[in-house]
N, C-alpha and C positions, 0 to 999 in steps of 0.2 A: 557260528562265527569263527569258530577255532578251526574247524575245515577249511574256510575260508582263508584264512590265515596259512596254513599250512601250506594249503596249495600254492599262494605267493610264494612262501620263504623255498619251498620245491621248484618252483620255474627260476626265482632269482639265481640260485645254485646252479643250475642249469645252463643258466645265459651265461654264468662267470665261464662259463668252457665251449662256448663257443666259439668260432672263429670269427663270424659276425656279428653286429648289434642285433639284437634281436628287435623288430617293432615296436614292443611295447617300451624302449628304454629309448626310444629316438625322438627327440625334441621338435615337436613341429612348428613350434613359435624360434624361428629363429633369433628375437631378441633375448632369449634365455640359453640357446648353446653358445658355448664358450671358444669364440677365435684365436687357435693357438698362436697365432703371430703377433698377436694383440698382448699376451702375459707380462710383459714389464721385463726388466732385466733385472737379474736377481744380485747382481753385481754393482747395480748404480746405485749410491746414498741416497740419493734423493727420491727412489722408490721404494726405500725400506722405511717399515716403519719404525720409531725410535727402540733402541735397548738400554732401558734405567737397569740401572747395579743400586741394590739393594744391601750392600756391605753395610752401610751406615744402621741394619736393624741389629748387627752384633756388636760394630765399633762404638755406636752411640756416637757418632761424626754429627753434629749438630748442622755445621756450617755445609755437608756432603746432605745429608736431608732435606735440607734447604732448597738445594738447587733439584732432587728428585721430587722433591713436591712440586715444584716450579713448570719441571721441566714431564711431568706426568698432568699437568693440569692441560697444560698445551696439547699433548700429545690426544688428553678425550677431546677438547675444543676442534680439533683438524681431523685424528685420523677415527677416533674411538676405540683405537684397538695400541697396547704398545707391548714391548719382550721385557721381560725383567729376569737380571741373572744374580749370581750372590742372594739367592732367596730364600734359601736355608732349608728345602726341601732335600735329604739326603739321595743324591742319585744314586746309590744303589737302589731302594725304594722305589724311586722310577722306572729302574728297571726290574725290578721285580712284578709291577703292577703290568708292565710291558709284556712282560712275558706270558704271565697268566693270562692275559687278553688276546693271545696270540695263542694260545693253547686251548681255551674257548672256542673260539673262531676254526680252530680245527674238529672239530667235534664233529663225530656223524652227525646231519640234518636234525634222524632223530632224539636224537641224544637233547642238541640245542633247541628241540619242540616242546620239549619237558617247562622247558618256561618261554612256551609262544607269548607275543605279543598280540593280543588278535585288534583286528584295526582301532582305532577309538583309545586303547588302554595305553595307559603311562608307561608302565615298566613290563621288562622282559627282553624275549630276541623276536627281531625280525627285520621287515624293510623298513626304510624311514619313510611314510605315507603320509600323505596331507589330504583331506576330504574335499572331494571331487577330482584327486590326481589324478589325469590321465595320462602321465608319462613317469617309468618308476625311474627312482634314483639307485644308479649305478654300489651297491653299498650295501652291506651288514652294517645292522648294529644290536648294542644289549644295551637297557636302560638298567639302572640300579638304583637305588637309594639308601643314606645313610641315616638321615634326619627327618621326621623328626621321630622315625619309626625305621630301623633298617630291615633291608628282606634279603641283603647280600648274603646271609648263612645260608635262607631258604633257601635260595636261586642256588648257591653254590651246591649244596647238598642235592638238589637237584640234577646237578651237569656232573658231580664227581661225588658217587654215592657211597666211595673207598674214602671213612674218614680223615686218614691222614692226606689223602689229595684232597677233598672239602675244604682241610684246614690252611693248604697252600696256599687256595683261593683265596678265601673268605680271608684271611689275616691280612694278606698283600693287599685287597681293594680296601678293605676298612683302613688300616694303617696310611695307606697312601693318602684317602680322599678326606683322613683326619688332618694329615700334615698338609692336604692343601687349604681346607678349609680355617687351620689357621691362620696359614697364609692371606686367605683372602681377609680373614678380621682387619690385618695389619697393612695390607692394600689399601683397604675400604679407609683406613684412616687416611691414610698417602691423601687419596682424592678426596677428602673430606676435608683436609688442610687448604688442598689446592684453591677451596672455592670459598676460604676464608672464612671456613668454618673451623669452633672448636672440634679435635681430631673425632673427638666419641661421639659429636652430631648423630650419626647412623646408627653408632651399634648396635642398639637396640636392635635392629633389623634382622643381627644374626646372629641374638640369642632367644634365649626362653624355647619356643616349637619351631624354630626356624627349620626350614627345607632344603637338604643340601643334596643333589642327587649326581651321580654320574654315568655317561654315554659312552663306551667302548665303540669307535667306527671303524671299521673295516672295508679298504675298496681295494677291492682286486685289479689286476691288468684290464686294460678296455681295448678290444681289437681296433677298435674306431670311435678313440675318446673325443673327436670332433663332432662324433654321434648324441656323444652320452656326456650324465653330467653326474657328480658324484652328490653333492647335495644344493638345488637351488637358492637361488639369492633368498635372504631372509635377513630380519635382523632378532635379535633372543629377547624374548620378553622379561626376561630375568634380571636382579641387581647388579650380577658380577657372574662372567663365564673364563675361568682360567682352564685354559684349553695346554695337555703336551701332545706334540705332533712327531713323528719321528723323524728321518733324516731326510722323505722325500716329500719336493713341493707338493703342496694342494692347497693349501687355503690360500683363496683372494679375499681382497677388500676392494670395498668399489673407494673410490678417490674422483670426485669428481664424477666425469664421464668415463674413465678408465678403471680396468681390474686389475691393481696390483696383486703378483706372488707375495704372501709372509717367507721370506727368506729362513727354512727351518736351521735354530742351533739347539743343538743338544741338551747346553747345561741351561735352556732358556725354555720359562713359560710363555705362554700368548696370551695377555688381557684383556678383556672387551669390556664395553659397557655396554649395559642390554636398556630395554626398555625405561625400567624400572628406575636406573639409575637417572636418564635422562630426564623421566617426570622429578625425581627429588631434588635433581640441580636447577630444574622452573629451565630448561632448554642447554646452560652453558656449556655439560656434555653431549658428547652423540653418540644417540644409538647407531649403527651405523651396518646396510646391507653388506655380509658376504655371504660365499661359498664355498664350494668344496669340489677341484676339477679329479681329471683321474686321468691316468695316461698308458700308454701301450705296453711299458716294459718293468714298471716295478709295480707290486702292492704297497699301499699306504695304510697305517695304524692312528689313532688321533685317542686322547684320551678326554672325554669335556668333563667338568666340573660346573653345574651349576650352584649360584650360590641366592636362597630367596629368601624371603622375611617369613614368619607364620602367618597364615591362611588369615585370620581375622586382624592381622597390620595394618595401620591406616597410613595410606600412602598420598606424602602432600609436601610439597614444600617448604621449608624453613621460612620465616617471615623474614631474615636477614638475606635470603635471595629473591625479595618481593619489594623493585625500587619503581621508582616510576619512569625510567626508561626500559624498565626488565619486569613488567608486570605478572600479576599469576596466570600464568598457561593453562592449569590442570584444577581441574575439579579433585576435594578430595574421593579417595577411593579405599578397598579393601584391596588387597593382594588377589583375595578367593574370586572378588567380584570381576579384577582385571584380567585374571586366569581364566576364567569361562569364558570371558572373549576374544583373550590374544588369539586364538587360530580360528576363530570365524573371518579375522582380518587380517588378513594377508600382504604387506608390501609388494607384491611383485602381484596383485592384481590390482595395484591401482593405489589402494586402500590402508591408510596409514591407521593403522588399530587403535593406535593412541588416539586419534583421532576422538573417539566415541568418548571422552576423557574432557575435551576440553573444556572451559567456563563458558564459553562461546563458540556454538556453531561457526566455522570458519571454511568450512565446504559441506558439500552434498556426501555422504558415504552411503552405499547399497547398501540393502538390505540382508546382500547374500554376496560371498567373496571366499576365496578358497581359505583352506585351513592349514595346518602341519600337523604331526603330533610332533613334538621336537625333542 
């Protein structure tokens, strides 16, 4: 399996230097490559999605809370995804994490083989694969995790076997994906207000073993990024994905029939609501498909944060979002139980994974449908 692996992460490397796309990176279902003239203008209000200021978690601004609970409650109802700035995440720290992720990424092949990813497995380096792919995504990445076991020393000590570069590592990613994970505690209340619940509703979700992990991606220049796609539509099967991107576009959201650009700001995160979140609000968030394009002339960095409940969570909705025009959607579930199925179902073949969840058969779903590892 680890040959197997190799040998991908050896052609991926490969392909980033060529002039042309290479075969195995060209989309043959045209519904899945990405029409550059189609991207949105990154300049028009009305195709960005909202940016909440977060000041009111230092000022204690009650009446400024107010209107970000409000105004984030809306923002999962339409887009699922919104920026929040004033969040109290120190940017140097951002950039520190930036850099180390960028200094990874440089690494001979072999060096980043030391902690292959071989197909199937959760963490380490390599392609982003999904079971039965037949078209690779343009793109490095490294999976890590903090919680509820971290392997960031290992992995580090693996890539930089000179203690004090180890330590570089391993402190910036720890450090960082602490201060984001408390951030997302404090999110997770935000939307939890929104839907007219008390703020600590969830919390429960991301304490005690809860699962916090993070994705370093990395997409290179594409000769013919009309070719290639940097990560296909999906949506994250997870509670909360607080994503930092750097300064060049790539991630869309689908909006309707359209991909809008997230318009990247620096001192700003990217929130999503994944799966998970959608089943606990009984539908009034969305999860919501995007992706990840790539283009001719710059490299793009992206840091994910997933944020998940422990393995044996039972995941259901609150009875105070169970009325009888908003009845219960979802069966309950385990986290572990919904995890072994999110990537046998796949959105973009058809098949909405939630699906297999609901109280009530409400379509047909195969038997068999593509997967991620994500």
């Amino acid at each position: 399996m680890a040959d197997v692996s190799s040998t991908m992460n050896a052609g991926l490397l490969s392909a980033f230097d060529s002039k042309q796309v290479p075969e195995m990176f060209i989309e043959a279902d045209q519904s899945h490559r990405p029409i550059l003239q189609d991207y949105g203008t990154l300049d028009d209000p009305d195709l960005n999605i909202p940016v909440l200021d977060l000041s009111f978690l230092v000022t204690g601004d009650k009446l400024k809370r107010a209107e970000v609970v409000a105004a984030a409650a809306k923002a999962c109802q339409t887009w699922g995804f919104f920026q929040i700035q004033n969040h109290g995440v120190d940017q140097t720290l951002v950039e520190r994490c930036e850099q180390e992720a960028h200094r990874m990424f440089q690494l001979p092949l072999d060096v980043k083989e030391r902690c292959h990813r071989p197909p199937g497995a959760t963490f380490g380096y390599g392609a982003n694969t999904w079971i039965n792919q037949k078209v690779m995504h343009w793109a490095e990445s490294f999976h890590m995790q903090l919680h509820p076991t971290s392997n960031i020393r290992e992995m580090g000590f693996k890539l930089f076997p000179d203690e004090t570069s180890c330590q570089h590592f391993s402190s910036a990613v720890e450090e960082y994906m602490e201060a984001v994970e408390k951030l997302a505690s404090q999110v997770l209340e935000i939307l939890t207000e929104g839907l007219g619940l008390e703020p600590s509703c969830f919390s429960q979700y991301l304490r005690r073993e809860r699962m916090t992990s993070m994705r370093f991606n990395f997409y290179p220049p594409c000769p013919e990024p009309s070719l290639a796609i940097g990560l296909r539509a999906h949506t994250d099967p997870h509670l909360l994905t607080i994503l930092h991107q750097d300064a060049v576009p790539g991630l869309q959201v689908q909006m309707e029939d359209k991909w809008i650009t997230v318009k990247p700001k620096p001192d700003c995160f990217v929130v999503n609501i994944g799966d998970l979140f959608q089943i606990l609000s009984n539908t009034r968030y969305k999860s919501v498909l995007h992706r990840a394009i790539v283009n001719s002339e710059s490299q793009r960095l992206s840091l994910a944060c997933f944020l998940n409940p422990p393995l044996n969570s039972t995941v259901v909705a609150p009875p105070e979002l169970i009325t009888p025009d908003c009845p219960q959607v979802y069966r309950p579930f385990t986290w572990l139980e919904y995890l072994k199925n999110a990537y046998l179902y796949h959105p973009t073949a058809g098949n909405e994974r939630h699906e297999r969840f609901y109280l009530k058969t409400l379509v047909d779903v195969p038997s068999v449908a593509s997967s991620s590892v994500h």
